[in-house]
N, C-alpha and C positions, 0 to 999 in steps of 0.2 A: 770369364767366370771360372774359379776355381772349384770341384767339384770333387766331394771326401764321400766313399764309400765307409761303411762301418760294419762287421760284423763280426760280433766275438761267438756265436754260435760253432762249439765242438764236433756237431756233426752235420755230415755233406745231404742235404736232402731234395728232394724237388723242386723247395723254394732259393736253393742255391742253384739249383742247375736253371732255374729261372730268370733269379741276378746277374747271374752270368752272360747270359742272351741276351739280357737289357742292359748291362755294362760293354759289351761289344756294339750294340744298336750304336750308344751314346758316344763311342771311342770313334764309330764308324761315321757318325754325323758332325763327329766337331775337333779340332786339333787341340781343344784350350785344354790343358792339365786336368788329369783328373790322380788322385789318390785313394788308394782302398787299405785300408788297415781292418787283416781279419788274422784272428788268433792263430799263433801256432800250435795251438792245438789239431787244426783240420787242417793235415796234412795236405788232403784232397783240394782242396779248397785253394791253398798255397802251389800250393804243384801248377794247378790250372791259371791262376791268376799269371806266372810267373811265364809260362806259357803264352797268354796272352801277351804280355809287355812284350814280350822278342815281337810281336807284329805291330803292336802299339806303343811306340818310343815314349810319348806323351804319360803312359800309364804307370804308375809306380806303385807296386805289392810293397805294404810294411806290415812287419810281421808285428804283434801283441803280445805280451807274456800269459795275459790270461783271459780267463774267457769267463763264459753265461751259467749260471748253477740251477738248479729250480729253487734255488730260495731267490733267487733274483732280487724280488719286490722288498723281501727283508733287508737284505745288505746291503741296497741302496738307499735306506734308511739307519742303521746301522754305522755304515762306512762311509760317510759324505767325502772323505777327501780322496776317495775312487772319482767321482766325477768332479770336483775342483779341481784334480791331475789329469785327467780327460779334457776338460775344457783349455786347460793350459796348453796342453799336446793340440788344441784344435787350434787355438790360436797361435801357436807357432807355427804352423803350417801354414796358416793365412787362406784358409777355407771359406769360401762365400756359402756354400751351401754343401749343409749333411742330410746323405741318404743312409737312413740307418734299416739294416735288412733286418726285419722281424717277422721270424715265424711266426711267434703269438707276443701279443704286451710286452712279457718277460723278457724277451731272448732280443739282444743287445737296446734294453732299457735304457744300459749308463748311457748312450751317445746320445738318448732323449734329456736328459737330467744334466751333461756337460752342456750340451748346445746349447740350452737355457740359458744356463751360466755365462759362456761365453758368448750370448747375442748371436748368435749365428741361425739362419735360418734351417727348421728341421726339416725334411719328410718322410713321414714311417711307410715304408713298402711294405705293407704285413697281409697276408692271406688267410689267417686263423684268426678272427676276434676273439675266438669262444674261452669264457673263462674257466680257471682249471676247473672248477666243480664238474663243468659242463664233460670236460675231456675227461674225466675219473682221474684225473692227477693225485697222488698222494699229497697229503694235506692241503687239496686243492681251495677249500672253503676260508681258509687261512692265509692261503698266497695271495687271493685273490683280495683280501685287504688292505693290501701292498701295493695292491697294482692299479686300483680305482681313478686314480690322479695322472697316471701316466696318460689315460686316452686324452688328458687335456694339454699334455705338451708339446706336440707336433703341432707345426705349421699348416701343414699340409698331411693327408692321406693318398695312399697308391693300395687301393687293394684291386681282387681279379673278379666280383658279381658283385649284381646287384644286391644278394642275400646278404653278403658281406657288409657291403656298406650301410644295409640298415640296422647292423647287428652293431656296427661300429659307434651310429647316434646311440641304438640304445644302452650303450657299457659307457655311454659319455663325451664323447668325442665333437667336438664344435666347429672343428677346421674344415675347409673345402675338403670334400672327396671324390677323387678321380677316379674310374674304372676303367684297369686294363686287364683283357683276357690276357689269362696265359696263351702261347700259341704254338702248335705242332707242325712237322715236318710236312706239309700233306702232300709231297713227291714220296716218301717213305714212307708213310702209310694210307694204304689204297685198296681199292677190295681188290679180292683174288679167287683163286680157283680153293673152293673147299676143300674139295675130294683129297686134291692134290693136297694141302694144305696140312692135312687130316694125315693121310700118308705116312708125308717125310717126317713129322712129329710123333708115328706108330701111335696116334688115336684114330676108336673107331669110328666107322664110316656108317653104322648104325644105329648111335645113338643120337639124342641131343645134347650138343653140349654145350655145359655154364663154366663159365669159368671165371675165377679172381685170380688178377694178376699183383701183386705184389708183395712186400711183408710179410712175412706169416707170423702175425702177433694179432692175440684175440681180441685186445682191450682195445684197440681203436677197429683194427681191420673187420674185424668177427666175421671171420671165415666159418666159426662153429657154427650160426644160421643157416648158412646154408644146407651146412651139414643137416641140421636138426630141421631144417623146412621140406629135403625132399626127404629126409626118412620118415616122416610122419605122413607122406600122401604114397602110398602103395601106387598108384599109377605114376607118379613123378618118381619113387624110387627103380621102377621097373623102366623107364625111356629113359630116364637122364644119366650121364656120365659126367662125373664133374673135375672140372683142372683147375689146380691150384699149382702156379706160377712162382717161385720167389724162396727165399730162405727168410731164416728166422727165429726166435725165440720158442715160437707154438710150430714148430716145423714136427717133430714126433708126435706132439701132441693130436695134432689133425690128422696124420696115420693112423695112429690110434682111432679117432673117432669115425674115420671110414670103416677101419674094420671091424670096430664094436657093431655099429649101424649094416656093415654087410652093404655097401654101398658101391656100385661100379666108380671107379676116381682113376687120377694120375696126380700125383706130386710129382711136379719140374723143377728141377731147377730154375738158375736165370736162362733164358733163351731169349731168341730174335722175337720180340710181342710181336714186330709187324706180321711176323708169319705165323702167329698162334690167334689174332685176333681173326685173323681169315679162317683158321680152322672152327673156329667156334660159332653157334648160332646166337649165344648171348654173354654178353661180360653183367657180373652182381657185383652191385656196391653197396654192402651191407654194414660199411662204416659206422661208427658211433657218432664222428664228424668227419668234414672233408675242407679242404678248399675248394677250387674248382679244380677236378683231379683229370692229370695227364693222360691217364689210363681211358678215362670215360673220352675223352677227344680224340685220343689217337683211336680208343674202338670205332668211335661214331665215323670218323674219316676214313675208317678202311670196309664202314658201310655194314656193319655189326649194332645189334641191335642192343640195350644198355639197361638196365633195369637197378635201379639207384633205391636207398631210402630218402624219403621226402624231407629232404633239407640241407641247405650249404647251399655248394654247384649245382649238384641235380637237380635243387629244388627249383633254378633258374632256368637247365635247359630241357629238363625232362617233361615228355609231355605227362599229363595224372596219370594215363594209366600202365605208364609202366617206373612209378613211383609206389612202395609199400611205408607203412609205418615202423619208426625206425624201432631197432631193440623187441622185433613181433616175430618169433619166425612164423608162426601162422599166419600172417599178414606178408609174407615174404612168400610163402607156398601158395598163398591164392593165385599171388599176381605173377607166379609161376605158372602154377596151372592154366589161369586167363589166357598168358603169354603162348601157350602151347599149341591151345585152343584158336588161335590166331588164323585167319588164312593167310597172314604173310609171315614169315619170321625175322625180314629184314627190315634195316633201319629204315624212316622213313625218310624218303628222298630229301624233303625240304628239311630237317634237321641236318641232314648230311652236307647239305649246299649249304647251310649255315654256316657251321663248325670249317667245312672247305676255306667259305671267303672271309670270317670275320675273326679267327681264332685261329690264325695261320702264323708262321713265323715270321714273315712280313709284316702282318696288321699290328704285332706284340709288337717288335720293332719299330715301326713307326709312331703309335703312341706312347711307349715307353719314353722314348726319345723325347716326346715334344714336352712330357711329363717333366722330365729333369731338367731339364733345356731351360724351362720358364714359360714354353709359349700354351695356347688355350687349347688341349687339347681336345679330339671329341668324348663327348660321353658315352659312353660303349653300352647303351640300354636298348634292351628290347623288348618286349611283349611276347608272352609264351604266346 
């Protein structure tokens, strides 16, 4: 069986560094050909790919002239003979089955709308159902006009929760859906020595500390709750110190709002997370949405306790009470405070052995694998 990756998506993000570990699973379980056509637009993306093939002979990077726009759902209406040239291109290669990598609906649509064309069978690998309205996408009520009909043309679905997957019937979606966690390192991330921890990263050793690791962009990330949740509790603004991890768009902007608020903080750079998640007593995920986020598993497995808004990922593996209502920062500072109030501060054990055994880089591996492969995978459900 011949086996076509697809992604014209321009930028490299968590859900490519995901494809990537389940395109090597699949290179690694089977010699039959496989093909990835991802735009020359992402560099990143090409570089790695190409990288791969020197280990995997079988595997062949072709490069795209062009890529995904956020009018997507338009110009796939718009320009029909974008995907009647796609589908040509699929059947020239004599493709049995397309994996088309989608972040959300939008981001490589055409290789849902060629496939069609060409009878070939689809599966969308997409980790964001949510529509743009939902994400505050610019003319997102509009795009998402565009997009209604696409949940009906995949064969099959690959997303990473169960949250996902019911968000996927409700936006339309009628084809089998499979759940695979994404899966972390959990030799590389593991608890550690605090103190130490704390130290070498010259954070104090007398605070508490929250920290958000990634982006620093407010419209999805909204790093500014937290800002605005411990300056409104005079006891959470006097104990806590807060780090913020990452570059970004709102990078000055979040300086700013610490030192408006008078707020003890660190902005870092990028750094080693395995050894900042050890320094800290809790990671916030104060997202507008999420998938199931890398950040919240590799905390949870290096035994850091996780405090998420109630929905996506978190809403699956967080237990309620260290879930707030989303876009609340007062509802954010409660289950702070609560949190504080705690006699433990670390994660709790049976979470931890969870994330260990089921959301490992093995277990993603292995069902990724049977996912594309054809065979019955298992269904990765649990019970909070």
């Amino acid at each position: 069986m011949k086996v076509l990756f697809y992604d014209d998506s321009p930028v490299f993000g968590g859900h490519q560094v995901m494809s990537l570990l389940g395109l090597e699973a699949v290179l690694s379980a089977s010699s039959e050909p496989v093909i990835f056509l991802a735009t020359a637009s992402n560099s990143r993306l090409i570089e790695k790919l190409r990288e791969m093939a020197t280990r995997h002979p079988h595997l062949k990077a072709v490069e795209i002239p062009w890529h995904s726009s956020k009018l997507e759902g338009p110009l796939n209406r718009l320009l029909p003979s974008r995907s009647r040239n796609l589908a040509t291109m699929f059947r020239e290669i004599g493709a049995d089955r397309i994996i088309a990598i989608q972040g959300n609906i939008e981001h490589s649509s055409l290789a849902l709308l060629a496939a069609r064309r060409a009878g070939i069978p689809c599966v969308s690998y997409i980790p964001v159902p949510h529509s743009n309205a939902e994400m505050g996408a610019k003319l997102g009520a509009f795009r998402d006009l565009f997009c209604t009909h696409l949940f009906t043309l995949p064969d099959r679905f690959i997303t990473i929760t169960d949250e996902m997957a019911r968000m996927l019937r409700a936006r339309g979606a009628t084809a089998p859906i499979d759940i695979v966690y994404n899966g972390i390192d959990t030799a590389r991330f593991q608890p550690g020595d605090r103190n130490a921890a704390r130290a070498e990263l010259n954070l104090p050793a007398d605070k508490t500390l929250l920290g958000i690791i990634g982006r620093l962009e407010f419209r999805q990330k909204q790093q500014h709750l937290l800002v605005e949740a411990v300056a409104s509790d005079p006891d959470l603004a006097v104990r806590c110190h807060l780090v913020f991890a990452g570059d970004g768009p709102d990078a000055g902007n979040l300086r700013g709002l610490l030192d408006t608020h008078r707020l003890s903080g660190t902005v870092l750079p990028w750094c080693d997370p395995a050894r900042l998640y050890q320094a800290l007593d809790a990671v916030i995920i104060p997202s507008r949405y999420e998938g199931l986020p890398l950040v919240m598993l590799e905390a949870l497995a290096s035994g850091t306790t996780v405090l998420g808004s109630d929905r996506d990922g978190m809403k699956d593996l967080l237990p309620a009470g260290q879930r707030f209502t989303p876009n609340d920062p007062a509802a954010l500072a409660r289950a702070l405070s609560d949190f504080l109030k705690s006699d433990c501060l670390a994660a709790d054990p049976s979470l931890v052995s969870r994330v260990r055994e089921t959301m490992s880089l093995a277990a993603f591996n292995r069902s990724f694998a049977a996912c594309i492969q054809g065979s019955n995978p298992t269904y990765l459900s649990h019970p909070k």
